[in-house]
C-alpha positions in Angstrom: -11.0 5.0 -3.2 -9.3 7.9 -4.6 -8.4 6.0 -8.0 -9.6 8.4 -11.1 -12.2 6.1 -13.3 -10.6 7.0 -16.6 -8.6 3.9 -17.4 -5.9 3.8 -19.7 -5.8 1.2 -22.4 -3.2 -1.0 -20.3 -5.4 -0.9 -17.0 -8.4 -2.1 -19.2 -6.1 -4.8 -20.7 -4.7 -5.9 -17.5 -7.9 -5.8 -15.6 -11.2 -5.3 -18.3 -13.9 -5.9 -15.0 -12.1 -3.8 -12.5 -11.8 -6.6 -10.2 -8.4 -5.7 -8.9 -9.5 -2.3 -8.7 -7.0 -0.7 -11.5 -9.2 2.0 -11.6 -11.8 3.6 -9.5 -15.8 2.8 -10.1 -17.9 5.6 -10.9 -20.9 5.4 -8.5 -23.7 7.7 -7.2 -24.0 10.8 -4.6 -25.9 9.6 -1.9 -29.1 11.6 -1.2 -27.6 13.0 2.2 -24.7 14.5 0.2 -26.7 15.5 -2.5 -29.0 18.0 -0.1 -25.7 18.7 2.4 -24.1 19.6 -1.6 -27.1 21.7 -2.7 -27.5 23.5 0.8 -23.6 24.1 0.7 -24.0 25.8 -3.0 -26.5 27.7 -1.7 -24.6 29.0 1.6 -27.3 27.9 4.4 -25.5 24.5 5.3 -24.9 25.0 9.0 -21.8 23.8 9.7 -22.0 23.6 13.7 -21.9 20.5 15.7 -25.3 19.6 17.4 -24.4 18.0 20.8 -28.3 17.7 21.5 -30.1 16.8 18.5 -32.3 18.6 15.8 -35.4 16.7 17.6 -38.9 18.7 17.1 -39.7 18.5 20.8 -43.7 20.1 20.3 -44.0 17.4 17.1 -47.3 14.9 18.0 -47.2 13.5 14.4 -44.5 12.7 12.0 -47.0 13.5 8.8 -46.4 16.0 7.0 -43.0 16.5 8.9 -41.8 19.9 6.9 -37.8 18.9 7.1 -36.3 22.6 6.8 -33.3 22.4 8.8 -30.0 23.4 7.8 -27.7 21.7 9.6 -25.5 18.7 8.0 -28.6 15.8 7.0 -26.5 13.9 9.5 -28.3 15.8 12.3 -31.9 15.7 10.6 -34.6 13.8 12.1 -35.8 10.4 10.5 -39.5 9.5 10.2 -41.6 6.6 8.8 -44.5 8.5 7.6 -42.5 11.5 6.3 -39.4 10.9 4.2 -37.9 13.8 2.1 -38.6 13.4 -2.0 -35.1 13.5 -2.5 -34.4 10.2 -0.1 -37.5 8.5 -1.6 -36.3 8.6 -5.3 -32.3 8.1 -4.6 -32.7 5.2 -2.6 -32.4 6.7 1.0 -32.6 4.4 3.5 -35.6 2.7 4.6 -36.6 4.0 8.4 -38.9 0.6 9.0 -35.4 -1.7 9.2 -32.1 -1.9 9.8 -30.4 -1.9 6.0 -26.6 -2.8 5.6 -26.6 -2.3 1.8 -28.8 0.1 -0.2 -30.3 -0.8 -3.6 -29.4 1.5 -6.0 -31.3 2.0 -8.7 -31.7 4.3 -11.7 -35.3 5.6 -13.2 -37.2 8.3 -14.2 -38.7 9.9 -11.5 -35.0 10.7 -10.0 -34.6 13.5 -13.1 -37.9 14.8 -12.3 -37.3 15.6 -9.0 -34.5 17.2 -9.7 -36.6 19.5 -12.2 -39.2 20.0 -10.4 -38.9 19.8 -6.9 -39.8 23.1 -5.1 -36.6 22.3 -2.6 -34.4 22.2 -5.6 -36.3 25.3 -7.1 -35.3 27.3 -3.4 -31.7 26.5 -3.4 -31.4 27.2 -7.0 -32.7 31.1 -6.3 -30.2 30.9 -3.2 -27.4 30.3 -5.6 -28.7 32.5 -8.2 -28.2 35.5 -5.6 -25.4 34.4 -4.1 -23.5 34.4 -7.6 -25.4 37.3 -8.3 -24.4 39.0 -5.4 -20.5 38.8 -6.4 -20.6 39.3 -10.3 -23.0 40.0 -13.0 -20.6 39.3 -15.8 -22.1 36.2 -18.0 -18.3 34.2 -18.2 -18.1 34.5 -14.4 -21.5 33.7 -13.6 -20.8 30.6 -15.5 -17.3 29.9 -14.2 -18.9 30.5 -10.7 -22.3 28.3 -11.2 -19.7 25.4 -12.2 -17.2 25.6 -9.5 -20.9 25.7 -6.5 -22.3 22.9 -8.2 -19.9 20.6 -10.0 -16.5 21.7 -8.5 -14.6 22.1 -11.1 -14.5 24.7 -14.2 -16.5 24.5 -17.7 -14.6 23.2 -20.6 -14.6 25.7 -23.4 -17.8 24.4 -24.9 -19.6 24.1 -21.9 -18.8 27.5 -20.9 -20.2 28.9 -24.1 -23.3 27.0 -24.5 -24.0 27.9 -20.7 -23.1 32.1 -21.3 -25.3 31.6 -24.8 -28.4 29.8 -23.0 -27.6 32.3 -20.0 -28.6 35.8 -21.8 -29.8 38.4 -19.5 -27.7 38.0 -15.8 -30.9 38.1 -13.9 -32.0 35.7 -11.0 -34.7 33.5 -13.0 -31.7 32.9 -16.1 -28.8 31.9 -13.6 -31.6 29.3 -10.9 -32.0 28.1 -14.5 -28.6 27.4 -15.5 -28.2 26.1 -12.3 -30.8 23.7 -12.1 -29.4 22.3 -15.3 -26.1 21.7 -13.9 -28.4 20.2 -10.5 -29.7 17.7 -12.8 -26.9 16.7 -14.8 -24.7 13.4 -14.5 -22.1 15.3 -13.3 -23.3 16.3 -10.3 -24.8 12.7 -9.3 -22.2 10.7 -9.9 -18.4 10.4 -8.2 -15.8 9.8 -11.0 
């Protein structure tokens, strides 16, 4: 599981279909790590342990259920009639049955949340600030926005493309240059 998925040319040779697992498969971020991720970036994940549960006690309905918690999704309550955008479109699980495998699937609709939710939109102006709040030089804004979201630094290129769309250090330019990094391959998928 902690094979890299870059294969040299005698791993492809010995094994072209990966069925011996000379190299590690590149798959998806489920949707639970993908909001735990973003809420983490963001600095309102709630690390503590919930002994009791994150149960609405005064709920009557589940429609409309307004899921604003910040504790680990782990801890979040699940409801038939209200499932998070996020779970819908990356293949969360359904809450009618019992599911041992998840489909997952790859469309449209996926990119879209990721530009338009308003969830997405909020934790992008939390990291914004929270960057904001430590630097306002454009190369560390950058360096910082790529080490939140995707862990790791920009490569030359990247980090002058970002400082060049970037312009003016202000809260609007960075949520947008971090919304693009949101929606990018690189923060779906596990290499």
């Amino acid at each position: 599981y902690r094979r890299s998925s870059i294969a040299t040319s005698q791993q492809i040779e010995m094994d072209p279909d990966n069925r011996t697992y000379a190299r590690g498969t590149i798959r998806r971020l489920a949707p639970e790590a993908m909001r735990d991720s973003l809420l983490e970036a963001s600095g309102e994940l709630d690390l503590e342990i919930l002994t009791i549960g994150n149960f609405p006690t005064s709920l009557k309905e589940d429609y409309d259920y307004q899921h604003a918690s910040r504790y680990r999704t782990v801890y979040g309550p699940w409801f038939r009639n209200s499932v998070p955008q996020l779970y819908k479109e990356f293949d969360g699980p359904n809450t009618s049955f019992s599911t041992g495998v998840r489909n997952i699937s790859t469309t449209a609709p996926q990119a879209l949340v990721l530009l338009n939710s308003p969830w997405i939109d909020e934790r992008c102006k939390k990291i914004a600030t929270r960057i904001l709040s430590e630097t306002d030089d454009p190369a560390s804004i950058v360096h910082a926005a790529y080490r939140l979201i995707l862990n790791r630094s920009p490569s030359s290129s990247e980090q002058t493309m970002a400082e060049e769309m970037l312009g003016v250090a202000d809260v609007a330019s960075v949520a947008s240059l971090t919304k693009q990094l949101i929606a990018s391959l690189d923060f779906r998928l596990i290499e």
